[in-house]
N, C-alpha and C positions, 0 to 999 in steps of 0.2 A: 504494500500500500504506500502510495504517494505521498505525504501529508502537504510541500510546496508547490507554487505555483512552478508549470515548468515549461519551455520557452519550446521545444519541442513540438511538431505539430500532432494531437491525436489522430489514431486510425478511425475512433467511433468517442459516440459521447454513451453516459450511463447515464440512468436514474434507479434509487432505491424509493420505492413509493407506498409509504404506510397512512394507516387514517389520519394521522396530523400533522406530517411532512413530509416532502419530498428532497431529499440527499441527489442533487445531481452534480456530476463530474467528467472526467477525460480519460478516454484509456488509449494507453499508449503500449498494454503487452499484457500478455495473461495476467493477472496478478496485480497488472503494474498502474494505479490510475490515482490521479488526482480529484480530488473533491473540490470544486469551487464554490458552491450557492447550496442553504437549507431553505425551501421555501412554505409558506402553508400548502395543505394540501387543499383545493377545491375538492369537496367530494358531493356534495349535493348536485350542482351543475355541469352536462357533460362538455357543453360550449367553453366553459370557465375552464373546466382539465386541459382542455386541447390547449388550451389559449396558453397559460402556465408553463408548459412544455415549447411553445411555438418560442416564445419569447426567451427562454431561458436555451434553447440552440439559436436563438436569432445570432447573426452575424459570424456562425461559422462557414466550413468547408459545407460546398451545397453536396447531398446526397451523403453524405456521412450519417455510416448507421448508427441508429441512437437503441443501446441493448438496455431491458426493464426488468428488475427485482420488482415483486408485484405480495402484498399480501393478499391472499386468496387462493382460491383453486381456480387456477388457468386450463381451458380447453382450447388446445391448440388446434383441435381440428376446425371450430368453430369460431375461436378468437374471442369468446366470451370469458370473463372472468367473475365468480362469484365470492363479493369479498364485501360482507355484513358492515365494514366501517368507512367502505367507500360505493354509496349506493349508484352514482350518477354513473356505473358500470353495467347497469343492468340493460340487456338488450341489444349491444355497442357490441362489434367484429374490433375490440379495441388495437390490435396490431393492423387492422385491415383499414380500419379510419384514421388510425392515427397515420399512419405511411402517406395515404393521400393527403391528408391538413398539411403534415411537416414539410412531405418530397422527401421521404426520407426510408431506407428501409428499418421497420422495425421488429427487434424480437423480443419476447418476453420468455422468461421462467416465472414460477413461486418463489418465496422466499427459503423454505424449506428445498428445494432444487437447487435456489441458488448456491446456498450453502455446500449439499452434496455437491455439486459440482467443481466448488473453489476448494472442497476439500479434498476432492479428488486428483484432481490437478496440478494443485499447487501448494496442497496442503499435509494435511499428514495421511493422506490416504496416497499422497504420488507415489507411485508403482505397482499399485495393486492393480489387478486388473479388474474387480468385484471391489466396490465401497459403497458400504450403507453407511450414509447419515444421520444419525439422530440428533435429534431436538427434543432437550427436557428441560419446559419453562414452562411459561401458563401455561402448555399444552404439553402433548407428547404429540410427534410428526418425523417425517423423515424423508429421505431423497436415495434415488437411485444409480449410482452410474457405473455404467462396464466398458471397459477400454478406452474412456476417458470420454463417455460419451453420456449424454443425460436421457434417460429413460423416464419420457410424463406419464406415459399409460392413456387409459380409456378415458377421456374426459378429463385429463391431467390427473388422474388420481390411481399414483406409482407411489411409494415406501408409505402409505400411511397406515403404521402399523400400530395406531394409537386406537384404531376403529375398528370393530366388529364384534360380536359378541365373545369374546376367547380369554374373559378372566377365568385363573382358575378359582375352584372351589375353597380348596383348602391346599396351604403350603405347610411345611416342615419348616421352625426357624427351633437353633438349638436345641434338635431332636422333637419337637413337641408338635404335632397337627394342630395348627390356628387357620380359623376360618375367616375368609377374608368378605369383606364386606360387598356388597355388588350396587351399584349407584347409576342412576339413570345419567345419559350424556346428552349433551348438547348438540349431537349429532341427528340424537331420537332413536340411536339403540340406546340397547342395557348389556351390562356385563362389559364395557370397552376398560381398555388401558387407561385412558386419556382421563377421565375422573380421579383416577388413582397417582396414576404415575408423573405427575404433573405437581409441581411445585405445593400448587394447592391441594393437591391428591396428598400430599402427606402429610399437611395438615388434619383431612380429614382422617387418614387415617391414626391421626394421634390421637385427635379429639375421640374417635372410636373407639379404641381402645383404653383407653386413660382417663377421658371426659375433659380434657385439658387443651380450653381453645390458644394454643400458640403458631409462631410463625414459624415457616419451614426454617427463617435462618435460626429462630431459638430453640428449636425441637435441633437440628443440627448441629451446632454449639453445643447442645448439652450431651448428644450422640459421641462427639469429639472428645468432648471430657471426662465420659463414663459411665453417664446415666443408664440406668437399666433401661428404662422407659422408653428412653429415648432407640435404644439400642435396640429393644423390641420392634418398634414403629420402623424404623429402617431396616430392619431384618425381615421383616413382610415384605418393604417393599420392595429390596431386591428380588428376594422370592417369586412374587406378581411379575416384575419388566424381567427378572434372567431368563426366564422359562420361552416366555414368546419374543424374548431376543436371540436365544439359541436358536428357534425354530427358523427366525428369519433368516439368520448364517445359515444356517443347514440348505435354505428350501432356494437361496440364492447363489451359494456358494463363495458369499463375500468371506475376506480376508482379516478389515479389518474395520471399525466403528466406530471414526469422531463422531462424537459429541459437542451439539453447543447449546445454547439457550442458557438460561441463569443455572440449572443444577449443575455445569459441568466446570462450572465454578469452584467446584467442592473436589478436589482430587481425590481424595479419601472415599468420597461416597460412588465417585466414578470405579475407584477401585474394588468396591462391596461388589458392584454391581459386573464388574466384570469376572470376580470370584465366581459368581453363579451362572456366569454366560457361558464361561471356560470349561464347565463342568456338561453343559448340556450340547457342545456343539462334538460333530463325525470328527472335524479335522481337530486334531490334537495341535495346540497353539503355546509353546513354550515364553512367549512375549503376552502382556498384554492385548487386547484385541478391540476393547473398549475403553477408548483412549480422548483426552481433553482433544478437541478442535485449535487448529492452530489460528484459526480468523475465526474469533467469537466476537471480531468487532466488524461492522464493515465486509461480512462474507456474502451478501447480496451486491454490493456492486463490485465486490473480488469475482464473485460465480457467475456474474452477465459479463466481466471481462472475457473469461474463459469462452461463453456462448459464442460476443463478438470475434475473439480471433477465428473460430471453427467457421463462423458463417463468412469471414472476410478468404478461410482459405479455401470456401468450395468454391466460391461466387469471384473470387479475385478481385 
């Protein structure tokens, strides 16, 4: 990552585009990009979006691709993006309208993509040829890439292994069967990851367990220091994410699992969690295998670098 302005002319511009801001900058190499402007995001108006974007490449190189980190679920087939905190999305071919407004060609990933992608590349996943990304923050999410390549799937929806109904029942923590809670999601199953395994997910499972409403960092703080309690409630929940994270290595044959979002903060708790991945995956892994993210800052407009250079080396 760039952090200076640099005199250099870009091959493409980027944008990271969340409900309150839009991050855009210059990319000049895989990896390699500068950030110039944070702006508000328009998200009620789709005229206002365009318009945001128009201006903030105004007075570049004409026809330079502009590559977009996007929160939401992106369908590349259709160019729609479904993303609850920027509504003026709905209905909009958004790489297909935007390309005409700018003149410009444009691509988008997810956020969760992005990430896989810059981690794959350029990150602690370069050389493997199988990298699953995961995401453990407000949510649990994940991204796909093989041979350095990003895999969206059916409707953009590739690694999201926070969804479906596949909690288990009951785990084993220090020999002992504890039955683990099942909680309705915001997706509209039941039984998902994503309630659980998600920052907020071990809150609740403290509060479950214990009756003690705290934060994930002071439930982990206290984990760190010795607490039994604490040591229980994180002993589920590696339990809950090791089992259907093994399953994901196994069924994809990935190598190896950065991690980023706020939990992979915690190295400690990244290592719990990799204890019990190591235990359930075919290929025997003498390294860890569920491992911090090396761009936990800024890996949306690192992973649409990566998109731009792929799309600038087929199209030239």
């Amino acid at each position: 990552m760039t952090a200076d302005i640099q005199d250099r002319p870009p091959i493409a511009w980027c944008a990271d585009i969340g409900g309150s801001f839009i991050k855009f900058g210059r990319i000049f190499a895989a990896g390699d990009v500068a950030v110039d402007a944070q702006v508000p995001t328009p998200v009620a108006v789709w005229d206002d979006f365009v318009a945001a974007l128009a201006q903030l490449t105004a007075g570049g190189a004409a026809g330079l691709p502009l590559a977009i980190s996007v929160a939401g679920l992106y369908d590349a087939a259709s160019g729609q993006i479904a993303a609850a905190n920027i509504p003026c999305f709905a209905g909009h071919d958004v790489p297909g309208e935007l390309s005409a407004a700018l003149q410009r060609p444009v691509l988008i990933a997810n956020d969760a993509d992005s990430f896989a992608l810059a981690e794959a590349v350029v990150g602690a996943g370069r050389g493997h040829k199988v990298v699953f990304g995961a995401i453990l923050g407000t949510g649990v999410g994940g991204g796909l890439v093989i041979d350095g390549k990003l895999l969206q799937g059916l409707h953009g929806i590739a690694g999201e292994w926070g969804h479906g109904p596949i909690l288990p029942q009951v785990v084993k923590v220090d020999g002992v069967d504890t039955a683990v809670p099942q909680f309705d999601c915001g997706c509209g199953l039941h039984g998902c990851l994503d309630p659980i395994g998600s920052a907020r997910g071990i809150e609740r499972l403290h509060q479950h367990y214990h009756g003690k409403a705290l934060t994930s960092f002071e439930i982990l703080d206290a984990w760190e220091a010795g607490d039994a309690d604490a040591a229980r409630t994180v002993g589920v929940w590696a339990q809950v994410l090791g089992g259907p994270l093994a399953f994901v290595m196994n069924a994809l044959g990935a190598s190896i699992v950065p991690v980023g979002g706020g939990l992979a903060n915690r190295p400690t708790l990244l290592a719990a969690l990799d204890d019990v991945v190591r235990q359930g995956t075919l290929n025997r892994f003498a390294a860890p295998v569920v491992v911090q993210a090396q761009h936990r800052s800024d890996a949306g407009l690192i992973g649409v670098s990566v998109l731009a250079v792929q799309h600038l080396a087929v199209t030239g």
